[in-house]
C-alpha positions as CSV (number, residue, x, y, z in Angstrom):
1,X,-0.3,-36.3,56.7
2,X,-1.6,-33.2,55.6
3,X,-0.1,-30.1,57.6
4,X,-3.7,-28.1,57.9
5,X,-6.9,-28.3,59.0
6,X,-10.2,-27.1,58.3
7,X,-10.5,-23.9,58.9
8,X,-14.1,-22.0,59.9
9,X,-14.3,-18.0,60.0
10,X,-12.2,-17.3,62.7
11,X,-14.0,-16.7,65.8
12,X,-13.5,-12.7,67.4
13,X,-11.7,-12.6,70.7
14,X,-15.1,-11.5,72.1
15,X,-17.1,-14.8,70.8
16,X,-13.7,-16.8,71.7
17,X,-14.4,-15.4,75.7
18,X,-17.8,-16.9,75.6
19,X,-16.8,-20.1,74.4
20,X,-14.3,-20.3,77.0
21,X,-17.0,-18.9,79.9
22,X,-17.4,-22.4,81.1
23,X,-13.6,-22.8,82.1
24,X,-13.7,-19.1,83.5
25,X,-14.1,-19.8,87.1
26,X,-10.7,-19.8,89.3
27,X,-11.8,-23.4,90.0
28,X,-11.3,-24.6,86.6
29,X,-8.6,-22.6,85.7
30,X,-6.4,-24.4,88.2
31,X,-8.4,-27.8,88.1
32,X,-5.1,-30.4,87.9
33,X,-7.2,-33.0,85.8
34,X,-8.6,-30.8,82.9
35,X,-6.4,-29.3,80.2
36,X,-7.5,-27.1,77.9
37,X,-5.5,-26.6,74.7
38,X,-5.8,-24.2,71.7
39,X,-6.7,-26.3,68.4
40,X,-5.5,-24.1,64.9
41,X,-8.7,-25.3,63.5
42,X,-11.7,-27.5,63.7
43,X,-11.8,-31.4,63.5
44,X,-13.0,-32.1,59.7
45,X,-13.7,-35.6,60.2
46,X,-13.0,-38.4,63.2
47,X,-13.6,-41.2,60.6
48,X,-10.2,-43.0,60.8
49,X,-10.7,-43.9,57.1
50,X,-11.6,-40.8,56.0
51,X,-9.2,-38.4,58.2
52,X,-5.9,-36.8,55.9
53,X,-4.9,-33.9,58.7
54,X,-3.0,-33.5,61.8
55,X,-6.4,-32.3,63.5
56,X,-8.4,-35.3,63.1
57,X,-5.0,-37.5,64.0
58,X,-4.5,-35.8,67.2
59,X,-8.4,-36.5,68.0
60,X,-8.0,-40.0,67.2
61,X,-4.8,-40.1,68.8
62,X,-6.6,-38.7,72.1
63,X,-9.8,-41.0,71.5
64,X,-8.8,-44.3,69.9
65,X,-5.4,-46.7,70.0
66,X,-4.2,-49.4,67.1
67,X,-1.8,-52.2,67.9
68,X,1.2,-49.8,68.7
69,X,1.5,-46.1,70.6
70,X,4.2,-43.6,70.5
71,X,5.1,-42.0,74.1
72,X,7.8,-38.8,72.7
73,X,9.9,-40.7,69.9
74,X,9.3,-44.3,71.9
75,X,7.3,-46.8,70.1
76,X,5.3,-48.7,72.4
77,X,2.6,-52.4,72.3
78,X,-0.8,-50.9,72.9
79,X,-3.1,-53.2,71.8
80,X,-0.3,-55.2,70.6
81,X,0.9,-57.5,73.4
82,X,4.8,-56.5,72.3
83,X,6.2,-55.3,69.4
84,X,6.4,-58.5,67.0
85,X,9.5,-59.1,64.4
86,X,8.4,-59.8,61.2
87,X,8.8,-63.7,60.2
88,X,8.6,-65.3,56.2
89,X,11.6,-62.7,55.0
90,X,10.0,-59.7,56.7
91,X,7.2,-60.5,54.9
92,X,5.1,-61.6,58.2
93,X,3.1,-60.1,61.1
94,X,1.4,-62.1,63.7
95,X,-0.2,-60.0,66.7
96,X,-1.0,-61.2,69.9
97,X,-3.4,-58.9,71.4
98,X,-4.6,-57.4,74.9
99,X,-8.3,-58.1,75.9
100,X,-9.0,-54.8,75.5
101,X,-12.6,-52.9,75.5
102,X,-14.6,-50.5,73.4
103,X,-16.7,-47.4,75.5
104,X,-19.6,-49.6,75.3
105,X,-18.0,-52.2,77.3
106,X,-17.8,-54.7,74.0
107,X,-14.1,-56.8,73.1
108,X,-12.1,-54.8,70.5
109,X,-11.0,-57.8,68.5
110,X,-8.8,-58.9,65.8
111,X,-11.5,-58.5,63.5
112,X,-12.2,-55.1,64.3
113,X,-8.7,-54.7,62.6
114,X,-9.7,-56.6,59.5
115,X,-13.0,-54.8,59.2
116,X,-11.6,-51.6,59.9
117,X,-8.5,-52.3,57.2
118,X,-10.7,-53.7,54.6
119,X,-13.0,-50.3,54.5
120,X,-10.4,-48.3,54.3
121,X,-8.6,-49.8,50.8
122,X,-12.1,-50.0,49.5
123,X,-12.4,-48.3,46.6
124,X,-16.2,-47.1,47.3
125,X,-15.4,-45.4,50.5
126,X,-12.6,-43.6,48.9
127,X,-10.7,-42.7,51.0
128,X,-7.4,-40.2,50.1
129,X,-5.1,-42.4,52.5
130,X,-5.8,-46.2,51.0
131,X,-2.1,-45.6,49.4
132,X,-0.5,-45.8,53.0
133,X,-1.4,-49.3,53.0
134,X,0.7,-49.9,49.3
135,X,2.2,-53.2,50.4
136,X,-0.2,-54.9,52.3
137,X,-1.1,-58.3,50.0
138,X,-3.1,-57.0,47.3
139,X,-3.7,-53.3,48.7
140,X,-2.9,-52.0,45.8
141,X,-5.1,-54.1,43.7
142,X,-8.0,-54.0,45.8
143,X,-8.1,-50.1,45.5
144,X,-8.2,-50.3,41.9
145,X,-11.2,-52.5,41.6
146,X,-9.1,-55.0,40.5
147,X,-9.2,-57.8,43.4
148,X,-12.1,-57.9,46.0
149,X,-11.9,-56.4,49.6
150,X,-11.8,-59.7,51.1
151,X,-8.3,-60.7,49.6
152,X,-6.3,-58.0,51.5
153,X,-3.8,-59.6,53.5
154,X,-4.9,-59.1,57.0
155,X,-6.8,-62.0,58.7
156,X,-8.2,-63.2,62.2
157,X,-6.5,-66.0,62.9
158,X,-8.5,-65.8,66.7
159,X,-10.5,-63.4,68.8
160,X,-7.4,-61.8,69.8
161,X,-4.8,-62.7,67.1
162,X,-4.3,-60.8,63.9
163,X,-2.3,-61.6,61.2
164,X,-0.7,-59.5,58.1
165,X,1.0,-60.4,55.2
166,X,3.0,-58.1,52.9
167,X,4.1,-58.3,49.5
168,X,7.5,-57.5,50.2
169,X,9.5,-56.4,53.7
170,X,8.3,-52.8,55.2
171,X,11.5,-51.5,57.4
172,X,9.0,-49.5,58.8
173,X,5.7,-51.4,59.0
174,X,5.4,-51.5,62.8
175,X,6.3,-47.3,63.1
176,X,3.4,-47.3,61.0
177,X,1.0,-49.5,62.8
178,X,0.6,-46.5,65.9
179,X,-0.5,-44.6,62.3
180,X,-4.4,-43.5,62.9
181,X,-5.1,-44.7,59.6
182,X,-4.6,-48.4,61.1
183,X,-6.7,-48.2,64.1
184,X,-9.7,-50.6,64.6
185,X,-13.1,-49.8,63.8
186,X,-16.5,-50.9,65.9
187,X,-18.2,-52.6,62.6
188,X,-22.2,-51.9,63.8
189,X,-21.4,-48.0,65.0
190,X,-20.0,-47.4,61.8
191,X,-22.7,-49.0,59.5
192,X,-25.5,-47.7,61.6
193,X,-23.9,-43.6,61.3
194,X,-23.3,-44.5,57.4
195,X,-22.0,-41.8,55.6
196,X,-22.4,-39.4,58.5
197,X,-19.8,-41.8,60.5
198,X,-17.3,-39.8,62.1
199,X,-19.0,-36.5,61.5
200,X,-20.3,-36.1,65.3
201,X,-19.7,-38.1,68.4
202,X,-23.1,-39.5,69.0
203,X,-23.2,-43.5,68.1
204,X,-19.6,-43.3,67.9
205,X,-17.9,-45.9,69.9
206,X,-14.1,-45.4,71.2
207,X,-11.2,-47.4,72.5
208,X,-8.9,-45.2,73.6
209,X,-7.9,-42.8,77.0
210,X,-10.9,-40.9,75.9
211,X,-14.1,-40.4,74.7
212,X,-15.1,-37.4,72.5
213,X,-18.6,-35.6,73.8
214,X,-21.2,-33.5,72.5
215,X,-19.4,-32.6,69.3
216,X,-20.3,-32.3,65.5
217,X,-18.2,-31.7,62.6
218,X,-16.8,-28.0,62.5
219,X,-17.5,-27.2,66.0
220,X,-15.2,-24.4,67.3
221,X,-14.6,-26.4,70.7
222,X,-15.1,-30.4,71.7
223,X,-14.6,-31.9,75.0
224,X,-13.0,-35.3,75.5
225,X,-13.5,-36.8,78.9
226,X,-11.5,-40.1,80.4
227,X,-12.3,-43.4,78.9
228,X,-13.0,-45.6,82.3
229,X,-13.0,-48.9,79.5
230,X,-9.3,-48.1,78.1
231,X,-7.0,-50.6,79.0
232,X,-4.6,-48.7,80.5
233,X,-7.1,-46.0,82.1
234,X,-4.7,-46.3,85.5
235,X,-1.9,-44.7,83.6
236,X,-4.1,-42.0,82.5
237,X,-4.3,-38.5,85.0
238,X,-6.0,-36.2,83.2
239,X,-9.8,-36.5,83.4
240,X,-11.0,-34.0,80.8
241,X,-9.5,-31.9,77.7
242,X,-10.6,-29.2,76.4
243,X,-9.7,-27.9,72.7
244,X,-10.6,-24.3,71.4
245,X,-10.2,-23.5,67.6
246,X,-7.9,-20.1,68.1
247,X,-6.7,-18.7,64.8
248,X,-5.6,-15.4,65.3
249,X,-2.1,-15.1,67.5
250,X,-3.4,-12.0,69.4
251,X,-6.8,-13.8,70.6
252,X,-4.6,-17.0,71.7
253,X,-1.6,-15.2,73.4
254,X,-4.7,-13.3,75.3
255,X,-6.2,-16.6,76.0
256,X,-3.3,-17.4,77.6
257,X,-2.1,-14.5,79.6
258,X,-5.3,-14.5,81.2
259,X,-5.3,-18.5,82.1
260,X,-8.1,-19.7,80.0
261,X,-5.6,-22.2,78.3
262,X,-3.3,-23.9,79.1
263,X,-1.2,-24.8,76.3
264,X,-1.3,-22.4,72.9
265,X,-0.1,-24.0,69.8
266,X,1.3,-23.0,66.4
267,X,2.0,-19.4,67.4
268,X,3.7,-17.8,64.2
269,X,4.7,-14.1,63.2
270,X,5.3,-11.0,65.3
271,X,3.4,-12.8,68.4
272,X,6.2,-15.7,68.1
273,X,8.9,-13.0,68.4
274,X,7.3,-11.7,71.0
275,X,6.6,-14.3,73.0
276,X,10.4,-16.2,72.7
277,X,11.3,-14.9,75.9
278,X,8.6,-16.4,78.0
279,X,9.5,-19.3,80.2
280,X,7.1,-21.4,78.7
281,X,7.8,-20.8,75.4
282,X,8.8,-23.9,73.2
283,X,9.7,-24.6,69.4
284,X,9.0,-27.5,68.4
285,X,10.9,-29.2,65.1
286,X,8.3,-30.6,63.6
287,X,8.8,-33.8,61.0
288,X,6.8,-31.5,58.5
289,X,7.5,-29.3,55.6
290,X,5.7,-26.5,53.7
291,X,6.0,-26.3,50.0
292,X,4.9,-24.4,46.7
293,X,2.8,-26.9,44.5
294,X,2.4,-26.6,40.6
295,X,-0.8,-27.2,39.1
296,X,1.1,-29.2,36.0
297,X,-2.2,-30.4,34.8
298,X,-4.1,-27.3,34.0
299,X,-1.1,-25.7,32.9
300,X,1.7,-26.6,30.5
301,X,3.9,-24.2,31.5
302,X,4.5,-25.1,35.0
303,X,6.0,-28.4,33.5
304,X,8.8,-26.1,32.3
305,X,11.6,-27.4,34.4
306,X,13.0,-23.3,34.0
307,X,10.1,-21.8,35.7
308,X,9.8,-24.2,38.9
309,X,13.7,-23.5,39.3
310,X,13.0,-19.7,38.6
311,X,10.1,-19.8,41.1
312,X,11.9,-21.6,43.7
313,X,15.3,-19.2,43.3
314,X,12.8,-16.5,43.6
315,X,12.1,-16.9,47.6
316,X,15.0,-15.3,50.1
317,X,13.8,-17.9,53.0
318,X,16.1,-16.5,55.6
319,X,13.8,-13.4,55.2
320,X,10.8,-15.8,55.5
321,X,11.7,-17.8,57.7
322,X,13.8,-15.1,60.2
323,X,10.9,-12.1,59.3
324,X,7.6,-13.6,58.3
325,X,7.9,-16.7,60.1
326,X,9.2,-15.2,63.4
327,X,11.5,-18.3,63.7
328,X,8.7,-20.6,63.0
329,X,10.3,-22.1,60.2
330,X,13.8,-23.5,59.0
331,X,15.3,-23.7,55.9
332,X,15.7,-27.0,54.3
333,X,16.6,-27.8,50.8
334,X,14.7,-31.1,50.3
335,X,11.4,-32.3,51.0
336,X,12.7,-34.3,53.2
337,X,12.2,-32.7,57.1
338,X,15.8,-32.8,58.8
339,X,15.9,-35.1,62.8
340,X,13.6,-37.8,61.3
341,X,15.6,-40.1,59.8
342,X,18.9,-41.5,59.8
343,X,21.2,-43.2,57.4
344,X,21.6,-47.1,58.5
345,X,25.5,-47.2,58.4
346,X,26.4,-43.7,59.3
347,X,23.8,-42.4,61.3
348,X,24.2,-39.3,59.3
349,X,20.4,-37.3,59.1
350,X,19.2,-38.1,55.9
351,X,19.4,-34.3,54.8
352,X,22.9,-34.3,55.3
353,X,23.8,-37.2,52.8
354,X,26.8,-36.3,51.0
355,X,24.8,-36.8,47.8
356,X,22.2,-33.9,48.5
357,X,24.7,-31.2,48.8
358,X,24.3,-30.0,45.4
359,X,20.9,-29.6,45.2
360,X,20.7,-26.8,47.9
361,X,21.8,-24.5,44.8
362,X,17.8,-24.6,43.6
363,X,16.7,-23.4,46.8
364,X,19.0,-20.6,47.7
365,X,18.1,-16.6,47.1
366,X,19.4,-16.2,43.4
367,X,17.1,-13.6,41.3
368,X,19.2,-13.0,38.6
369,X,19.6,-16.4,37.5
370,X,15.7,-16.8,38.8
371,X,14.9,-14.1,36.1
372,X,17.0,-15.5,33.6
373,X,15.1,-18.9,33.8
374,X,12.0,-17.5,34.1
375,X,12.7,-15.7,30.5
376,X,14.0,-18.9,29.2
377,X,11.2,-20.9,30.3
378,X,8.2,-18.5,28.6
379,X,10.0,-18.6,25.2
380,X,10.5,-22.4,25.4
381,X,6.7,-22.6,26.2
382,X,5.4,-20.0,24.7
383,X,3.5,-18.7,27.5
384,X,1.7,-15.1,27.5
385,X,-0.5,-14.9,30.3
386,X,1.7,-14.5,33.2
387,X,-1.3,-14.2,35.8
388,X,-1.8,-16.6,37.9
389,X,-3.5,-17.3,41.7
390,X,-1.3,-18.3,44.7
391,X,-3.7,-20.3,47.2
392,X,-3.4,-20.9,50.7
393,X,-4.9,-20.9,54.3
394,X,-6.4,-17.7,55.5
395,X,-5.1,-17.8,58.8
396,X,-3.0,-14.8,60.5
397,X,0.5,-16.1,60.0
398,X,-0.7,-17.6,56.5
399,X,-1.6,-14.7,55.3
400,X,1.7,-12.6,55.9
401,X,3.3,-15.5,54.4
402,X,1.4,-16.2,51.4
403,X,1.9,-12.0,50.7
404,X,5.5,-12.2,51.4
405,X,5.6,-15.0,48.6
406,X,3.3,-13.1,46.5
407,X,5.8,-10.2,46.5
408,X,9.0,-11.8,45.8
409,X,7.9,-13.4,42.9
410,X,6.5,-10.3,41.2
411,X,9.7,-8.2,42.3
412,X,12.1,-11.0,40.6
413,X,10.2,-12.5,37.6
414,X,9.4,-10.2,35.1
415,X,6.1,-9.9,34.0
416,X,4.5,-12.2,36.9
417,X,1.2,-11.0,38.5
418,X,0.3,-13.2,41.5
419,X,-3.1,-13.1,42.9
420,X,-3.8,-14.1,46.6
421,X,-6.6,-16.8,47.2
422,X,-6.6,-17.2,51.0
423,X,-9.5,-19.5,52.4
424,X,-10.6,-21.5,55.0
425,X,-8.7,-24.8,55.1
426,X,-11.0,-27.2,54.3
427,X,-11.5,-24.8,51.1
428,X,-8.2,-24.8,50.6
429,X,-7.8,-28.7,50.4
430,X,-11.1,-29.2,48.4
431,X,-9.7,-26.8,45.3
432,X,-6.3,-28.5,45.7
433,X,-7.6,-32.1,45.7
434,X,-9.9,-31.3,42.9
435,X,-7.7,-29.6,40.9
436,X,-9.1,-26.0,41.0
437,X,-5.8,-24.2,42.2
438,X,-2.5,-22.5,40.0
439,X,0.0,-22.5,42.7
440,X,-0.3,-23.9,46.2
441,X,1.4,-23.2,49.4
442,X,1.1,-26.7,51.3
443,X,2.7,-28.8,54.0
444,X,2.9,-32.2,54.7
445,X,3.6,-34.1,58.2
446,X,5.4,-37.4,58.3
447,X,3.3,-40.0,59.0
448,X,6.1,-42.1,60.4
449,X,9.8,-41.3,61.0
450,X,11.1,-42.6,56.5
451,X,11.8,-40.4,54.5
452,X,9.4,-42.1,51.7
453,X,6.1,-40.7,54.2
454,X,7.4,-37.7,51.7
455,X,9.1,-39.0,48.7
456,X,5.9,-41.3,48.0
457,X,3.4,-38.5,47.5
458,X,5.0,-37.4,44.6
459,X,5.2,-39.8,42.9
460,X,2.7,-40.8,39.6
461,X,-0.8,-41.4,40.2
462,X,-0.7,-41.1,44.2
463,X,-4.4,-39.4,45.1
464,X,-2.1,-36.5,47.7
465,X,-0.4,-35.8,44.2
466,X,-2.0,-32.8,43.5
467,X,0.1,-30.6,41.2
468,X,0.5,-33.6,39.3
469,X,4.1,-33.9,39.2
470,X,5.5,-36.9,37.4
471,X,9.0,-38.3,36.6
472,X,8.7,-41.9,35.4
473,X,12.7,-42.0,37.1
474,X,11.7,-40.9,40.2
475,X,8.7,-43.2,40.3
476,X,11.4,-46.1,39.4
477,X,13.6,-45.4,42.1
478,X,10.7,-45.2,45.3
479,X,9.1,-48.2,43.7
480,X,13.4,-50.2,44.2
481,X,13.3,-49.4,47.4
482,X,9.7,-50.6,47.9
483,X,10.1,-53.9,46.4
484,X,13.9,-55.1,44.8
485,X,15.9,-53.1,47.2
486,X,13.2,-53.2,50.4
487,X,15.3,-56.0,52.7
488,X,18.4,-54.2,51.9
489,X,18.9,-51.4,54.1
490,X,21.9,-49.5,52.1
491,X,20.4,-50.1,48.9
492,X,16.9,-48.9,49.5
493,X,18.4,-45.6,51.6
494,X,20.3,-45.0,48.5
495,X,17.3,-45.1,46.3
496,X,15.7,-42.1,48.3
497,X,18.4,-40.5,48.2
498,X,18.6,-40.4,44.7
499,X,15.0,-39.4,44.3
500,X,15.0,-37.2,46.7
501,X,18.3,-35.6,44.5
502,X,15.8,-36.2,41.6
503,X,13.1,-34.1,43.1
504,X,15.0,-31.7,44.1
505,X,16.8,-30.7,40.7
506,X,13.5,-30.7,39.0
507,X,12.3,-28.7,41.6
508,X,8.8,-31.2,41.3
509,X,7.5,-28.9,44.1
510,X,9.3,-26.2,45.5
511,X,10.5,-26.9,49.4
512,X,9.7,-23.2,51.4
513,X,10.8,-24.3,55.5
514,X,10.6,-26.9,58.1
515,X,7.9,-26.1,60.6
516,X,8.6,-25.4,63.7
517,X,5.2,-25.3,66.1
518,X,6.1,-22.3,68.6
519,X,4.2,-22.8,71.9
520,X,3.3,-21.6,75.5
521,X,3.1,-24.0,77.7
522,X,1.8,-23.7,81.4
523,X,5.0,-25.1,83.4
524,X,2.3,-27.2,85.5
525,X,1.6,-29.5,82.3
526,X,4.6,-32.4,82.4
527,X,5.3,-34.9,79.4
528,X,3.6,-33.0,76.4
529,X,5.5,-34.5,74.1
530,X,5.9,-34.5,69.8
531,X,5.8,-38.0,68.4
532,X,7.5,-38.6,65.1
533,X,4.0,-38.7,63.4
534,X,3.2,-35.7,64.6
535,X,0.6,-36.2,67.7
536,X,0.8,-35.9,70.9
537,X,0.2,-38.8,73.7
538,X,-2.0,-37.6,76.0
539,X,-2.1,-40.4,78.1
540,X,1.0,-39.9,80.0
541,X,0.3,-36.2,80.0
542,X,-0.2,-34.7,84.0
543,X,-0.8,-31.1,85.6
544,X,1.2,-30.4,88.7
């Protein structure tokens, strides 16, 4: 899931106070049932279809639940009466579910899957994420026009029993089922929003621990109050949160020495150095990684296998990751995140595999063989016109890091003028999705704990794909361990591995760090916990 979020101008500390007036009072401040939590930018879109960001998941997260939930690293039935084994070969899913309730006091039924599912792989609502269900019976060929909606294989075998049926075993399906892309949808609130669904909270209906109020698309600040219909409302203690869109690190750490939040997030820089001694300071290892993109479409050059090694040999990432970063970031020489996943034999971390030890030689600090490539690669191209535009977020911490990028790459390729193109996120994901970029600085956040949640995004064809990278090897080996190698656990590890491997020596996309989220946390909020898809589960979150 894409590591960003739209981002708005950033509001000034001063405007950021008056938002915040309303939790001002000492009352509020120390109320035990609302928590109010700094958001790095704005919700883009709370259509569960539509949604590709970490912002929108953790809003669904907070305001909707699917057949499965993650408490910390647990996976746990939510709608799903248990977690079910697969049957026919792995090929088989057959849930039993709660009797559960939308906010409007209506059943959330099995249908509400199927209608929910069936939207989402249809090709006319297009949505960027219809490739997570790759798998499902006749996914694939319903999102290319070429079967009809209708013949996905999810069904409604009963009110409250839903069945799916994939084309070959998923070792991870039911990780993915607590996915936000999987979650029902109320069939009437949708149709009756259309194309405005998701895009503010009126008409919306919700089955989660809460419901979101009062809020339109690219608000600065939302409210989500307690869902008395959730099913397991009892379990919930917190009767109101609060999210404020804080970009700068300054404005939030003020923020939060003065009370007015409770919880700041994604803290980066100078302010993360700073603020390491605090009590409540915590680094998160996130199962997300930031990398340079190539736009391989609109340029030939960047096809050179020479210059994406040069490039990549280009970055000292201690320096980024130590200096820039303020110890926001760790170095990691795949695309792969390390703590996620875990070879089935050994138990060794999947970045740690034997087999990927070579490959950290394309990602350590080496500028004269950098330049060396670099010279290779223009007079095996051809290429002139060595000016190009880096593009990325315009927040604080993006910005140092996008110039510190900027400046080791003209220091140590010769001839190399980089121009800096930070914008607003949602900018910044329109020009990359549409092509309109030269180099990106991205992230991507696992959308369940498999290394393919990365390794699939590269390869040919997939919509999040946006450099255009393509390796008809690679695609080979992730599309063994989807199908040949997909009930054989060694096998299909070993096929990632080797792509991974693969990816790596052609330096496809460049890795830069592993993100770590620094944050302050008030020592009064208990159980605030990272899930391995990135969101947090609010619903056995408590203030002392």
């Amino acid at each position: 899931m894409k590591f960003k979020k739209y981002l708005l101008a950033m509001l000034p500390i001063l405007a950021i106070a008056l938002v915040l007036t309303g939790c001002g009072s000492s009352t509020e401040k120390d109320d035990k049932d609302t928590l109010s939590i700094s958001s790095s930018d704005v919700i883009a879109t709370m259509d569960s279809s539509l949604n590709t960001d970490v912002i929108g998941a953790q809003g669904l997260t907070d305001t909707m639940e699917g057949l499965y939930r993650f408490d910390g690293k647990t996976l746990q039935p939510a709608i799903a009466k248990k977690i079910v084994k697969p049957t026919n070969n792995g090929k088989t899913y057959t849930f039993d579910m709660k009797h559960t309730k939308w906010s409007n006091g209506k059943a959330v039924t099995a249908q509400d899957f199927v209608y929910a599912w069936r939207r989402t792989v249809d090709p006319k609502t297009a949505s960027q994420y219809a490739y997570i269900y790759s798998g499902i019976k006749n996914a694939d060929a319903i999102n290319s026009g070429k079967k009809p909606v209708n013949t996905l294989g999810i069904k409604a075998l009963g009110k409250y029993k839903l069945q799916v049926t994939l084309e070959d075993p998923i070792p991870y399906f039911n990780k993915l089922m607590a996915n936000s892309t999987f979650f029902p949808q109320y069939k009437s609130a949708v149709e009756k929003a259309g194309k405005q669904y998701g895009l503010k909270s009126a008409g919306m209906v919700f089955n989660g621990p809460f419901k979101l109020t009062n809020w339109t698309v690219s608000d600065n600040s939302w409210t989500e109050v307690k869902n008395k219909d959730y099913w397991n409302a009892k379990a919930v203690k917190l009767n109101k949160v609060k999210y404020y869109v804080v970009k700068d690190n300054n404005t939030g750490l003020n923020l939060y020495d003065a009370n007015r939040i409770n919880r700041l997030q994604k803290i980066s820089g100078d302010t993360a150095r700073q603020v390491s001694s605090y009590k409540t300071f915590s680094n998160d290892k996130m199962a997300s990684n930031f990398y340079l993109e190539f736009n391989q479409k609109k340029y030939k050059f960047f096809k050179n296998e020479k210059i994406r090694q040069a490039i990549s040999m280009s970055i000292n990432r201690e320096q980024l990751t130590n200096n820039v970063l303020g110890k926001t970031g760790g170095i990691e020489r795949t695309i792969v995140p390390s703590g996620m996943s875990y070879d089935p034999k050994t138990n060794v971390d999947f970045t740690k595999e034997p087999e990927l030890k070579s490959v950290s030689k394309y990602t350590e600090y080496n500028p004269k063989l950098a330049a060396k490539l670099w010279k290779e690669g223009i007079k095996e191209t051809g290429q002139k016109n060595l000016n190009f535009t880096l593009l990325g977020d315009d927040t604080d911490g993006a910005k140092k890091q996008n110039e510190y990028i900027q400046g080791q790459l003209e220091k140590n390729l010769p001839g190399l003028n980089l121009t800096l193109q930070n914008v607003p996120f949602k900018s910044r994901l329109d020009k990359s999705t549409s092509g309109n970029f030269d180099i990106v600085v991205t992230g991507w956040n696992a959308d369940y704990p498999d290394p393919v949640t990365f390794l699939d995004i590269f390869t040919t064809g997939n919509p999040q794909n946006n450099g255009k990278y393509s390796n008809p090897e690679y695609d080979a080996l992730i599309k063994k361990s989807k199908t040949t190698d997909a009930n054989n656990e060694d096998a299909r590890w070993e096929d990632l591995v080797q792509a991974t491997k693969l990816l790596a020596e052609d330096s496809g996309v460049v890795p830069l760090y592993q993100y770590y989220q620094a944050n302050l946390t008030r020592t009064n909020v208990k159980n605030y916990r990272i899930s391995p898809n990135g969101s947090y589960n609010l619903v056995t979150v408590y203030k002392k």
